[in-house]
MARMI-231280 format. One record per residue (C-alpha): x, y, z; residue in three letters. Coordinates in steps of 0.2 Angstrom, whole numbers, plus 5000, padded with zeros to 4 digits. Layout:
N
XYZALA ...
END
This chain:
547
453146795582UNK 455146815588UNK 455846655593UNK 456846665609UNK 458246515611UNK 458746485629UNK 460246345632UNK 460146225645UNK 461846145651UNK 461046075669UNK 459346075670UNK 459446035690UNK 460246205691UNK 459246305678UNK 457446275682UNK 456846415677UNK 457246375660UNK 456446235662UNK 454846305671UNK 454546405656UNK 454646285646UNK 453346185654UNK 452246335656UNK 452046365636UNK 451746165636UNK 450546155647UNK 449646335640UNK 449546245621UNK 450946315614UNK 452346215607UNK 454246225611UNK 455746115601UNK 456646015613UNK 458345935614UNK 458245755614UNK 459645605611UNK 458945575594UNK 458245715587UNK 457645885590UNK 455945875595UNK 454446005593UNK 453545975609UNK 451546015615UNK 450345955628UNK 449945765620UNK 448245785630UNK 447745955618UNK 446945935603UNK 447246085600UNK 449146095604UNK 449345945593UNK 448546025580UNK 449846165582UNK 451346025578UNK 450545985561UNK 450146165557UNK 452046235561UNK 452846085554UNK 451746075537UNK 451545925541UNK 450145785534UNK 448645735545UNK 448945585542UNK 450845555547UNK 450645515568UNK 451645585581UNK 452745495596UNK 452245515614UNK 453645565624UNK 453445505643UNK 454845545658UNK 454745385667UNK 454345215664UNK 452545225677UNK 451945355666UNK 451545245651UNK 450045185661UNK 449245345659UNK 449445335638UNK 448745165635UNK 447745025644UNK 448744875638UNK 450644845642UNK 451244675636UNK 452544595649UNK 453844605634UNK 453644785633UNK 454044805652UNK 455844685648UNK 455844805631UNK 455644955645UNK 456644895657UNK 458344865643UNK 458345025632UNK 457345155640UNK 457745305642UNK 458445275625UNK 458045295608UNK 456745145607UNK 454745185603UNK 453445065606UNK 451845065598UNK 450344995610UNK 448345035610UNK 448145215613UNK 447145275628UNK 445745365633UNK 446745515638UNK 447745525618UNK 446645625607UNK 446545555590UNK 447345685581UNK 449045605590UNK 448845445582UNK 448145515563UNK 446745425569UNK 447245255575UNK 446945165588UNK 448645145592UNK 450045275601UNK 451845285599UNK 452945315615UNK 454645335620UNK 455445395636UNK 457045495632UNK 458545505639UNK 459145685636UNK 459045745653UNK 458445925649UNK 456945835637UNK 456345725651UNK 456545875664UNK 455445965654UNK 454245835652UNK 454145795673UNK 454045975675UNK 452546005662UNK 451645865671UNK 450845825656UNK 451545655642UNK 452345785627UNK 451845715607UNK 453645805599UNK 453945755581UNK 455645815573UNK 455745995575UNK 455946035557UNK 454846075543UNK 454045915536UNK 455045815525UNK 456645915526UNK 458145855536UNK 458045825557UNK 458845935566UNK 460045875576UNK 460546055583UNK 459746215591UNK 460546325575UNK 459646195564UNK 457846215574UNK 458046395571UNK 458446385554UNK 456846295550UNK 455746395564UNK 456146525567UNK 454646645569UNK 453346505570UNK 453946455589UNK 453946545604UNK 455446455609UNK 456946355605UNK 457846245621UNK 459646245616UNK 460346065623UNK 461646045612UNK 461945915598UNK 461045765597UNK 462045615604UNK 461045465593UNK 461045585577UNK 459545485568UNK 457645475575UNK 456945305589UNK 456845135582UNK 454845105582UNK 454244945585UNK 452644875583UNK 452044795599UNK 450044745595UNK 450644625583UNK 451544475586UNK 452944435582UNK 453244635586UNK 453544725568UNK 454744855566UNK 454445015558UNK 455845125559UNK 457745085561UNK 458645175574UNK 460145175587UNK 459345015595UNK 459444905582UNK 458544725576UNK 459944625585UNK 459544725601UNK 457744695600UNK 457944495596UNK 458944495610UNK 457444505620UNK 455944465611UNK 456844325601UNK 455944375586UNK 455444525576UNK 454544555559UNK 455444705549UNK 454044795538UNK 454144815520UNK 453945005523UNK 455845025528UNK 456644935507UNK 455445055496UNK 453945165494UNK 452145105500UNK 450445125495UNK 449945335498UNK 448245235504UNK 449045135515UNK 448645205534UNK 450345195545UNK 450545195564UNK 452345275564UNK 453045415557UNK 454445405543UNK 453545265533UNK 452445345521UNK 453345505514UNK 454745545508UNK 455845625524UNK 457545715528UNK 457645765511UNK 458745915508UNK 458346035494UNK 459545945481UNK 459045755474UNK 460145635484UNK 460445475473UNK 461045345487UNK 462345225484UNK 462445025490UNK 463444905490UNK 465344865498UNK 466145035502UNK 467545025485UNK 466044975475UNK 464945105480UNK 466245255476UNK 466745165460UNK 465045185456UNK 464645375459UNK 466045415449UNK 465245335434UNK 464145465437UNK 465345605434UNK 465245735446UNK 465945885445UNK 466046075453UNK 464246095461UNK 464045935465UNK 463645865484UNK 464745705488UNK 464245625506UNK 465645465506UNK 466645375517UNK 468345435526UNK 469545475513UNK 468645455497UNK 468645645496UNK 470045645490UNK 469145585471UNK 468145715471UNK 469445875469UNK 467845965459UNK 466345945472UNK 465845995489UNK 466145845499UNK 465745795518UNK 466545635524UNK 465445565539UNK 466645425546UNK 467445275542UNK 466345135531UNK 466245015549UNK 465945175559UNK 464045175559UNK 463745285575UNK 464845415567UNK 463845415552UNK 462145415562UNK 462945565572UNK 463545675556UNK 462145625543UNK 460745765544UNK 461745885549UNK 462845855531UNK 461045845524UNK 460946015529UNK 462646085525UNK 462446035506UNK 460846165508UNK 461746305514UNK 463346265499UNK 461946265487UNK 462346105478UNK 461246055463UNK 461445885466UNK 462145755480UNK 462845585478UNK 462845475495UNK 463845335499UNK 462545225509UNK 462945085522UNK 462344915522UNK 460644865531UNK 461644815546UNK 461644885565UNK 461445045568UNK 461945085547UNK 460045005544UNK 459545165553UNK 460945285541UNK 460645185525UNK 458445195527UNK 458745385531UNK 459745415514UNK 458445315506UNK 456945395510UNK 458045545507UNK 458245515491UNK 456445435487UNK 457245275485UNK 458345325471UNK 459545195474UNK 461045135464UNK 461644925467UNK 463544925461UNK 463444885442UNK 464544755442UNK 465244605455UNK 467244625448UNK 468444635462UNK 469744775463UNK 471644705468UNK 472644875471UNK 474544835471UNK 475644925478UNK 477644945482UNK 479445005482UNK 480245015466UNK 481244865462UNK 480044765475UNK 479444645461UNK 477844715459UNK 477644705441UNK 477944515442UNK 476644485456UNK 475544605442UNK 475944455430UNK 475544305439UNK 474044395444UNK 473544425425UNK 473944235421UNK 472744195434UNK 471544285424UNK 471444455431UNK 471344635420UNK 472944755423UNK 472844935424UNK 474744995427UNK 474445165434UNK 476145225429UNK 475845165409UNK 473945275414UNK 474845445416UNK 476145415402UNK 474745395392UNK 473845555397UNK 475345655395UNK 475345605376UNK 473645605373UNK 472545725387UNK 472745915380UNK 471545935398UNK 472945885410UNK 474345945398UNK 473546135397UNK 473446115417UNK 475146055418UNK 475846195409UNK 474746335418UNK 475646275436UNK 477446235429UNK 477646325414UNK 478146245396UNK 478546075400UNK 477845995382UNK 479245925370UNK 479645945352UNK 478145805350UNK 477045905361UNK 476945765373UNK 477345815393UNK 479245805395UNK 479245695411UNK 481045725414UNK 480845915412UNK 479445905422UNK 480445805437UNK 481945905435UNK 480746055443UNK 479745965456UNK 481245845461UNK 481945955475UNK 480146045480UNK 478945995491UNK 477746085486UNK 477946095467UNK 477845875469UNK 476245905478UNK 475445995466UNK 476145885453UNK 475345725461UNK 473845835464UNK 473445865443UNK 474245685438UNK 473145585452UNK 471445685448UNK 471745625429UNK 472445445432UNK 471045405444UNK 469745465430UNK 470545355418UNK 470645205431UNK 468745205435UNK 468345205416UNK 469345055415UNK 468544995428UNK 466845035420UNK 467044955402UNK 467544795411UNK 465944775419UNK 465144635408UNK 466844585398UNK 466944405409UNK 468244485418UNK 468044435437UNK 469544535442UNK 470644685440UNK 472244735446UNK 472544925449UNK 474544915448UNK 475345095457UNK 476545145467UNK 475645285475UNK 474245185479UNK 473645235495UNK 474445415492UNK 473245465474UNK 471645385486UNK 471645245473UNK 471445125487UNK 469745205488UNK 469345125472UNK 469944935479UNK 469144805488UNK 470944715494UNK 472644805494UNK 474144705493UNK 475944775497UNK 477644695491UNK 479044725503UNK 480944665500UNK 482744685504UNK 483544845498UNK 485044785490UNK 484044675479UNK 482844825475UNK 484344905471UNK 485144755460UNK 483244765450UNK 483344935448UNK 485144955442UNK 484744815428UNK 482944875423UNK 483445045424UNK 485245045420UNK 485345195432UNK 486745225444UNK 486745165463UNK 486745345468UNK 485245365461UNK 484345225462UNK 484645245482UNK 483845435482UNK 482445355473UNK 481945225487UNK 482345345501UNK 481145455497UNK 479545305495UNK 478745255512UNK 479745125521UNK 479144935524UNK 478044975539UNK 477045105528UNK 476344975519UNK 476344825533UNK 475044955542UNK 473945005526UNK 473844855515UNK 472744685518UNK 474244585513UNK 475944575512UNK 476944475498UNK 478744465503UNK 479744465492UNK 481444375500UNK 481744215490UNK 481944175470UNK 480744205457UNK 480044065459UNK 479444065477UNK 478744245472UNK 477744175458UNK 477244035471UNK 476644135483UNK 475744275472UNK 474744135466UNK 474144095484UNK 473844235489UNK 472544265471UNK 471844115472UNK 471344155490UNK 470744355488UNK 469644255474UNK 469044105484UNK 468544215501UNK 468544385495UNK 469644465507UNK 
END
């Protein structure tokens, strides 16, 4: 069979398109639709036979029911006898939308819909090509994700073709999927409603009308293989690319601490957070929004499910949000995509990262927050080590800058500054080699902490936010303060010259650099005493509230 894709941009303008369509619909064939949430594979919900079709192209199992797709709200009448007064208020709020309510299935719903059950799923989308097609067919449409079963939803034509091509008649080309992830599915002939799926209306959205909801057990781990279900998504495991996924939970700095206990290296999938790419230099990684941006992540995730397919990576590590919002809907998906192979961060230590202009008193806030009890890794003291001890980073050095080891065969720092002082480009790929090492040696120190009674560890480094070893901290502090008396440090710590010392600070960030990164600011303006006053505080607080 050749697969034909035809795009829809305006379906009032390109009825045609639609028309046919409806026609292979309504004849028993099955066609994948766009919808908001997911691609859908669509067939006549009234024929057996078509619905047979669905479970047949897909591979998918007998038992696994389908959602019945309806065009407007008077059509559910058609699909079941029994429509509860909250499910018109359900209706009413989020439809069209990505909500699916389960009621008692109707005369005119084969069986083979529902895996047998006396139930029916329903939704009415709100992709205006999905529901054109639907009001053209005449006819309520059962459309499961139009993928093969178990792999990742396709949130894109290319990705229904992909997985179909040759085992459909035809692909409707409606762009990319808005919502990203697949309905919420809720549970309407039990009371208190139950819900069965997570999706982009979320359990706050639905106890804003009904008050109260029951959350199944289904969406936190594996059920019984006996046990029947009434939605799809519960019983097997789904949106699985072809590598193992291990997911990752937990607060964001936590969860990426975590995977890199794992190790990961070159052929290795990384699905994290904004900016945490930057600690996996070796693997293949997508970024799929900031940790608080859960639409973005709905949006991006099966599509980087499938991007770690066509790389080829043997094994993917996930950063997973929390069970919250819309991120319930992200972090199930990544659950069942990893069979529930799930990792809880090891530890409950809190990260400080310190951070700050040379001469900014950093060190001695770093030592009124060891007295407090906190461990301190000094990021600077990290990389001098390595450059005595790592034969890894020192061959590496040597390969980019040439001989820069000393008579000791130790990295001579000053040799090596004296050629990457003046060139961009030569400092970048310096920072490049050192960070990729230091952060290595940072997250092991992290690591053997874990269970040492330690509640807290500072990460003390000038280029915090600049190696991405903010990544690795739950609060960032920044010291700021007045440039003659960063001078006046440096000059007597140092015992470097003015000139110096000045070319040294004009080329760190400036004040508002770290007034817009960090979570605090210490300033550092008044004695030794006040500072020491202050830096206590300021502990005692991150501690006490954990922000």
């Amino acid at each position: 069979m050749q697969t034909k894709v035809v795009k829809i941009s305006d379906p009032s303008e390109q009825k045609d398109e639609i028309g046919e369509a409806a026609r292979l619909i309504v004849s028993g064939e099955v066609v994948a639709i766009p919808t908001e949430t997911v691609y859908g594979l669509a067939a006549n919900a009234c024929d057996k036979n078509a619905v047979a079709k669905i479970f047949s192209v897909k591979g998918r199992p007998q038992d696994n029911p389908l959602i019945v797709h309806i065009s407007e709200l008077y059509e559910l009448n058609f699909v079941t006898p029994e429509v509860p007064e909250y499910a018109i208020r359900l209706a009413l709020k989020y439809w069209p939308g990505p909500l699916t309510m389960i009621f008692k299935r109707g005369p005119n719903i084969p069986p083979e819909v529902s895996a047998g059950l006396d139930t029916v799923a329903v939704r009415c989308p709100s992709h205006p090509v999905a529901r054109a097609i639907i009001k053209a067919a005449k006819v309520p449409v059962a459309a499961p994700s139009a993928n093969l079963s178990g792999r990742p939803s396709p949130t894109s034509a290319q990705h229904c073709m992909i997985d179909l091509d040759g085992k459909i008649p035809l692909i409707i080309d409606g762009g990319t999927s808005s919502v990203g992830v697949e309905s919420t599915v809720l549970d309407l002939t039990k009371y208190p409603p139950r819900l069965l799926r997570p999706g982009g209306i979320t359990p706050g959205d639905l106890k804003s009308v009904l008050g109260q909801i029951e959350i199944d057990e289904a969406l936190y781990g594996n059920i019984d293989p006996k046990r029947p279900v009434s939605s799809p998504g519960m019983k097997y495991k789904h949106y699985a690319p072809k590598a193992p996924v291990k997911a990752f939970c937990g607060p964001p700095a936590a969860s990426v601490r975590e995977i890199l206990t794992e190790s990961p290296k070159k052929g290795d999938g990384v699905l994290c957070f904004d900016g945490c790419d930057r600690l996996f230099p070796e693997c293949f990684v997508i970024t799929y929004g900031e940790p608080n941006d859960y639409k973005k992540q709905a949006s991006m995730l099966f599509d980087a499910l499938r991007r770690f397919d066509e790389e080829g990576v043997s094994r993917i590590f996930a950063q997973c949000p929390p069970d919250d919002g819309v991120a319930f809907a992200v972090a199930n998906r990544l659950k069942r995509a990893s069979g529930f192979n799930v990792a809880y961060p090891a530890s409950d230590i809190k990260v400080i990262g310190l951070t700050g202009k040379s001469g900014s008193g950093k060190s001695t806030v770093a030592s009124v927050f060891k007295k407090n009890g906190a461990a301190v890794i000094d990021a600077d003291l990290v990389y001098h080590e390595l450059c005595a001890s790592s034969d890894e980073m020192k061959r590496e050095l040597c390969r980019r800058f040439g001989d820069v080891l000393g008579d000791n065969s130790e990295v001579d720092r000053k040799k090596l500054a004296s050629i990457v002082f003046n060139d961009k480009e030569a400092l970048s790929d310096l920072n490049g080699i050192a960070h990729r090492y230091v952060l290595r040696e940072i997250n092991k120190s992290l690591a053997s902490l874990s269970g040492s009674g330690v509640s807290c560890a500072v990460i003390d480094a000038p280029l915090l936010f600049e190696s991405a070893a903010d990544k690795l901290c739950d609060v960032t502090v920044g010291i700021i303060a007045l440039k003659p008396d960063m001078v006046n440090r440096i000059a007597l710590r140092d015992g470097i010259s003015g000139e110096d010392i000045r070319m040294r600070l004009n080329v760190q960030p400036d004040d508002e650099f770290y007034i817009r990164n960090c979570n605090h600011i210490v300033e550092n303006h008044g004695s030794l005493t006040e500072l020491s006053a202050t830096a206590t505080g300021l502990f005692q607080k991150i501690m006490n509230t954990g922000v």
